[in-house]
C-alpha positions as CSV (number, residue, x, y, z in Angstrom):
1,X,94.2,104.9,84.5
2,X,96.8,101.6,85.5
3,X,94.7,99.4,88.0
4,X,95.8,98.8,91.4
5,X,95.7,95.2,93.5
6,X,96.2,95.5,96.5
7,X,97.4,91.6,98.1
8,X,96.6,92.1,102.1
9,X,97.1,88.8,104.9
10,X,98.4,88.4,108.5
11,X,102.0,87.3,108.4
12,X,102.7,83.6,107.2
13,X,98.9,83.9,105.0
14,X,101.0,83.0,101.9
15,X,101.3,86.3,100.2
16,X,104.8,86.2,99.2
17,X,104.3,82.4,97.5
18,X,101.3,84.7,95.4
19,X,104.0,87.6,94.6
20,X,106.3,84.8,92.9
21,X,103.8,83.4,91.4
22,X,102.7,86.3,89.9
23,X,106.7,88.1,88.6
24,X,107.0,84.4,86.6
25,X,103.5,83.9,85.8
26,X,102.0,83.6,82.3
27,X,99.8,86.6,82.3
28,X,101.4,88.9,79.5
29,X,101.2,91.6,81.8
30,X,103.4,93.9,82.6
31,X,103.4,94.2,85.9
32,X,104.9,96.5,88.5
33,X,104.9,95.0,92.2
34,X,105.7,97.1,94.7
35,X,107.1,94.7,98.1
36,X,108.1,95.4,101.2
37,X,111.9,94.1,101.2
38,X,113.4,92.1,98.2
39,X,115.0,89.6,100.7
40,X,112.0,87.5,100.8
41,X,110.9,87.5,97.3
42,X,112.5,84.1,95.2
43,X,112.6,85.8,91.7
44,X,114.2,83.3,89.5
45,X,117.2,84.7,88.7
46,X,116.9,84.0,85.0
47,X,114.4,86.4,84.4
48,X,116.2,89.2,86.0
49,X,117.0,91.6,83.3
50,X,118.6,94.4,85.7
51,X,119.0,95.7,89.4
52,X,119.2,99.1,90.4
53,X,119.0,99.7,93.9
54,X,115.5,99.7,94.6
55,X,114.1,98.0,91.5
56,X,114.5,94.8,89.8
57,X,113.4,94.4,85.7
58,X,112.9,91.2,84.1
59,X,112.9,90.1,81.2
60,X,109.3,89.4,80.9
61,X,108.2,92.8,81.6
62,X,107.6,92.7,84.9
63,X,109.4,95.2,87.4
64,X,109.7,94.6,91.4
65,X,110.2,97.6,93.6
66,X,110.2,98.4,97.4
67,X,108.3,100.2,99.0
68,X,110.5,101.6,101.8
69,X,108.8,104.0,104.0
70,X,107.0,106.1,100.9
71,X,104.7,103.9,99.4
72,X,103.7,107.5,97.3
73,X,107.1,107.6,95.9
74,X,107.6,104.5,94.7
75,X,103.6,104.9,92.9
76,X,105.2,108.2,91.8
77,X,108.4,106.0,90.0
78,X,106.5,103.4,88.8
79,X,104.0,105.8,86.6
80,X,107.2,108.3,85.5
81,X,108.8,104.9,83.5
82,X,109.1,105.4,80.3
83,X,106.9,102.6,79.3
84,X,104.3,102.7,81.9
85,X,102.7,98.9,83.5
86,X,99.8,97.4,82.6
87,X,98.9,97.0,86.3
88,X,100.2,97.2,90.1
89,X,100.3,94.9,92.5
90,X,100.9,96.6,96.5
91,X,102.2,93.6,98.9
92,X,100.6,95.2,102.1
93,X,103.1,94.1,104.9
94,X,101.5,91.6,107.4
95,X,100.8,93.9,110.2
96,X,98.8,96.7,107.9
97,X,95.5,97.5,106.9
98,X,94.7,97.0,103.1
99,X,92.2,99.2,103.2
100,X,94.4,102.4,104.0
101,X,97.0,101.1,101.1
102,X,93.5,101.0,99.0
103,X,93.3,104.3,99.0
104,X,96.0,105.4,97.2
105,X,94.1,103.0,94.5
106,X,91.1,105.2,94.6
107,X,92.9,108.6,95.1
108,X,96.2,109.4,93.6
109,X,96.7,110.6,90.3
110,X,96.6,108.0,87.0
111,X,95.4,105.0,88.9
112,X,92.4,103.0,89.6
113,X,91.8,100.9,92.4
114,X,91.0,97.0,90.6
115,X,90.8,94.7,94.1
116,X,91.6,93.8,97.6
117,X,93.0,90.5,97.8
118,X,93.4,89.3,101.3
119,X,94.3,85.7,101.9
120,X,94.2,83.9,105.4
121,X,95.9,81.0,106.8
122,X,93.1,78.3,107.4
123,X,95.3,76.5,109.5
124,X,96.0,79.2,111.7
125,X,93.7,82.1,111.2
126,X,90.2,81.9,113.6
127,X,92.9,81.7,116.6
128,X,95.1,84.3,115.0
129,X,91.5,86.7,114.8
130,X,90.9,85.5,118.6
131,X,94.8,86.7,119.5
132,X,94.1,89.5,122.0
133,X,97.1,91.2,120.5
134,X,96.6,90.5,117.0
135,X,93.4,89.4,116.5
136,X,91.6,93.5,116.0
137,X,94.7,93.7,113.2
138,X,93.4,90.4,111.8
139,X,90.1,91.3,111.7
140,X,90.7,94.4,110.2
141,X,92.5,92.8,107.5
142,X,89.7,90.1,106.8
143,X,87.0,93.2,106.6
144,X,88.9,94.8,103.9
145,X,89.0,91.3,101.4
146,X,86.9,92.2,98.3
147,X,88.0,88.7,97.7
148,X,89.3,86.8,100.4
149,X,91.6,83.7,100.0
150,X,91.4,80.9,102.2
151,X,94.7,79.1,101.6
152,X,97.1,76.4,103.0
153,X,93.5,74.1,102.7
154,X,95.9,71.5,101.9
155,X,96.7,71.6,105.4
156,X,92.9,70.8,106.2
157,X,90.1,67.8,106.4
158,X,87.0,68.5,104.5
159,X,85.2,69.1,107.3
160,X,87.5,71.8,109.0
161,X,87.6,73.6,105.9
162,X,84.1,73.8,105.6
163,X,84.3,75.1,109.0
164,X,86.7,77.8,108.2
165,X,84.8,79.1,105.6
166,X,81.7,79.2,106.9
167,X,83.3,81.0,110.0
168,X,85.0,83.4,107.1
169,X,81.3,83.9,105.1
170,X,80.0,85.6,108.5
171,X,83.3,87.6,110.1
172,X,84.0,88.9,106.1
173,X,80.1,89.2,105.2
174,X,81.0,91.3,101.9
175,X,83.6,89.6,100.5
176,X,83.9,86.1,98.4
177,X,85.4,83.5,99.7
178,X,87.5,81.5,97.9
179,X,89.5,77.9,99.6
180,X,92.8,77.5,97.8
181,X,96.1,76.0,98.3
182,X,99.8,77.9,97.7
183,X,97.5,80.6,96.8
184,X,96.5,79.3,93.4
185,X,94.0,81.4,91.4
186,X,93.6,82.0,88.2
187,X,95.6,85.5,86.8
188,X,91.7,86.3,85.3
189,X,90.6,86.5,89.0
190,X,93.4,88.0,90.6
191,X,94.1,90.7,88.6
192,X,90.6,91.7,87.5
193,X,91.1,89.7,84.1
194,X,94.0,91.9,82.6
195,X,91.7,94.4,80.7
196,X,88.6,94.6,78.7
197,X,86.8,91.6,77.3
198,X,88.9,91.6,74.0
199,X,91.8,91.3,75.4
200,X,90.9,88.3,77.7
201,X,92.8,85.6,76.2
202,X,93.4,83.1,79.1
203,X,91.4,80.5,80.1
204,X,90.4,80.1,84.0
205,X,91.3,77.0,85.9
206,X,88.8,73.9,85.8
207,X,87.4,75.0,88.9
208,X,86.4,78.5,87.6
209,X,83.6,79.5,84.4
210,X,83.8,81.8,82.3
211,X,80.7,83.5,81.0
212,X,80.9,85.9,77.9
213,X,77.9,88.8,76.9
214,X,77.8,90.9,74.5
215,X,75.0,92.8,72.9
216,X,74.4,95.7,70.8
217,X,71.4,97.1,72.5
218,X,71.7,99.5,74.7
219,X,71.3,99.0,78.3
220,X,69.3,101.1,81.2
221,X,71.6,101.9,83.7
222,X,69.7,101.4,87.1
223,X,68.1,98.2,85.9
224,X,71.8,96.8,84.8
225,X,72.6,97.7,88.1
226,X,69.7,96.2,89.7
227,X,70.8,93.2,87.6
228,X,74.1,93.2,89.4
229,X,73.1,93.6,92.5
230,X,71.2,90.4,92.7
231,X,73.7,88.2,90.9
232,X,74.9,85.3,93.0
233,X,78.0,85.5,95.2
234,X,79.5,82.7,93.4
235,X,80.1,85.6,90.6
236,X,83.4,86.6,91.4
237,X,84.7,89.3,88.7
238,X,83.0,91.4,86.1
239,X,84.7,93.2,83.3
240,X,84.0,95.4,80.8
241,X,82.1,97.7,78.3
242,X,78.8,98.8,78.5
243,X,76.6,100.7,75.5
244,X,74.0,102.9,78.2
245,X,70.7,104.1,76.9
246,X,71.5,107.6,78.6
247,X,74.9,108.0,77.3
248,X,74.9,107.2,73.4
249,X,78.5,109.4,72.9
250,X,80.5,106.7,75.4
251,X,81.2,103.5,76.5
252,X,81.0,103.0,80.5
253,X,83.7,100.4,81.9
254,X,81.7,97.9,84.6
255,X,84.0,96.5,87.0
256,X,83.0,94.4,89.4
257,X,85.3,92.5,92.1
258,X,83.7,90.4,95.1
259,X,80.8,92.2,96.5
260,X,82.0,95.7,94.9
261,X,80.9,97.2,91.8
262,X,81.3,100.3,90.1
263,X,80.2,102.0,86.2
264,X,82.6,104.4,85.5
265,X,82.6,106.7,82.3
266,X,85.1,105.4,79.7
267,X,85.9,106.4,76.3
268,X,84.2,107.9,73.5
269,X,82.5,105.7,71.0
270,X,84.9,106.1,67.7
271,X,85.1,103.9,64.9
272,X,83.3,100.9,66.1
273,X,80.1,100.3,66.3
274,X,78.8,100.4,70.1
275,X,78.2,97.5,72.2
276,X,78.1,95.8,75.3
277,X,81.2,93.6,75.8
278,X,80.9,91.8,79.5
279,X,82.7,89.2,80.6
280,X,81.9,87.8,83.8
281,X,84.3,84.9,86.1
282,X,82.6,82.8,88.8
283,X,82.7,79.5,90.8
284,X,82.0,76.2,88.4
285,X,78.2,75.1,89.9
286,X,77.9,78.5,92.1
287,X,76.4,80.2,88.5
288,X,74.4,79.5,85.7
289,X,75.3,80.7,82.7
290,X,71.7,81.2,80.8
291,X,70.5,83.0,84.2
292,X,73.1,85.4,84.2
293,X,73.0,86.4,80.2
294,X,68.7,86.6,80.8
295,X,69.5,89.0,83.5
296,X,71.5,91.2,81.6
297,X,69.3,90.8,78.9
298,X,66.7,91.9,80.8
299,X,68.5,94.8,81.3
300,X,68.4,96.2,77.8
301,X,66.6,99.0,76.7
């Protein structure tokens, strides 16, 4: 199953700046990102390995397609390449609905839907969600965030961005709210940490912490998810594998991703020995380490 991002935002937000950042970005992922039209994306033309029509390769792995009017098509080329991505990103257009496009996450065939990143312009957006033409659109758009960027903060005084985003905490209740600039995050955020926990080799930004669990008990599934439940919003992603009491043949993959979380089946238990492998991103001073490792301990079986 590739994971899906979805990157949602009213028009200006800042999306395209993220897209950029992403194609030239130091992940060591390769990514396919599906736009809208190629004209606004900057891809530095040194990286561009080939351009066929409707698809640009570079050389670090990456491809960029449009979308056109067949957003299904263009999932359909991306998986029938013969090396397949590591992960998709969908730049929803500025007028649409993330949540519709985050369906085809959850519901076509091979993928799985990672995240809804919607980011907002907190220069412009509370008057922009007041617009009596745009402002349902807006809104729409803000209610879909499972992580919701405020961005162009740069543009604000400390006390207007704590403003905005205590304005955005109640219109986007179940989503986390993250102030930025440029739409700087940290790839482990943004693209649900590129994988399972030993394949996590980047290190978040200052302003992010990192907390690593692994265990080889095994773990009682409603309690775990109890646990998760009542983990601080500053907890921002959640990744990994979990060894389940009531399961001993497989591993279940937790994901979490703003408010949302999920336990999925994953594979079977082979050669090595079962164990919990968790690692879990948040907001430096929002979490506590030794709190969140006790209740996942607590958790075990």
């Amino acid at each position: 199953m590739i994971p899906v991002t979805v990157i949602g935002g009213y028009l200006g937000a800042g999306k395209t700046t993220m897209i950029n950042s992403l194609l030239a970005g130091d992940h060591g992922l390769r990514l396919a990102v599906l736009v809208n039209d190629f004209g606004a994306i900057n891809i530095d033309a040194r990286l561009i390995a080939a351009h066929d029509g409707d698809t640009i390769s570079l050389s670090n792995g990456c491809v960029c397609c449009t979308i056109a009017d067949a957003l299904g098509e263009a999932l359909d080329k991306v998986l029938a390449m013969a090396v397949p991505p590591d992960h998709i990103v969908i730049e929803a257009s500025g007028v649409a609905n993330p949540a519709k496009i985050a369906m085809y996450g959850r519901g076509w065939p091979g993928l799985c839907l990672d995240g809804v990143i919607v980011l907002a312009d907190g220069d412009n957006i509370q008057a922009q969600a007041a617009d009596k033409f745009v402002g349902h659109t807006v809104q729409l758009q803000l209610a879909a965030a499972d992580i919701l960027l405020l961005n162009k903060t740069d543009l604000l005084t400390g006390a207007q961005n704590q403003s905005v985003m205590t304005w955005l905490a109640a219109e986007a209740s179940d989503s986390r709210v993250i102030p930025t600039s440029f739409g700087a995050i940290p790839f482990t955020i943004l693209l649900g940490a590129g994988g399972l926990p030993q394949t996590i080799h980047a290190e978040p930004h200052a302003t992010y912490q990192t907390v690593v669990f692994r265990t080889p008990r095994a773990l009682d599934r409603e309690r775990l998810l109890a646990r998760i439940a009542s983990w601080p919003r500053g907890v921002l992603r959640a990744k990994g594998l979990v060894r389940l009491g009531d399961d001993p043949v497989h591993a279940h993959v937790l994901q979490l991703v703003g408010c949302r979380h999920e336990l999925s089946l994953g594979p079977a238990w082979r050669e090595e020995v079962p164990a919990t492998q968790l690692v879990l991103i948040g907001i430096e001073g929002q979490i506590d380490s030794d709190c969140l490792r006790a209740s996942l301990l607590s958790a075990c079986i």
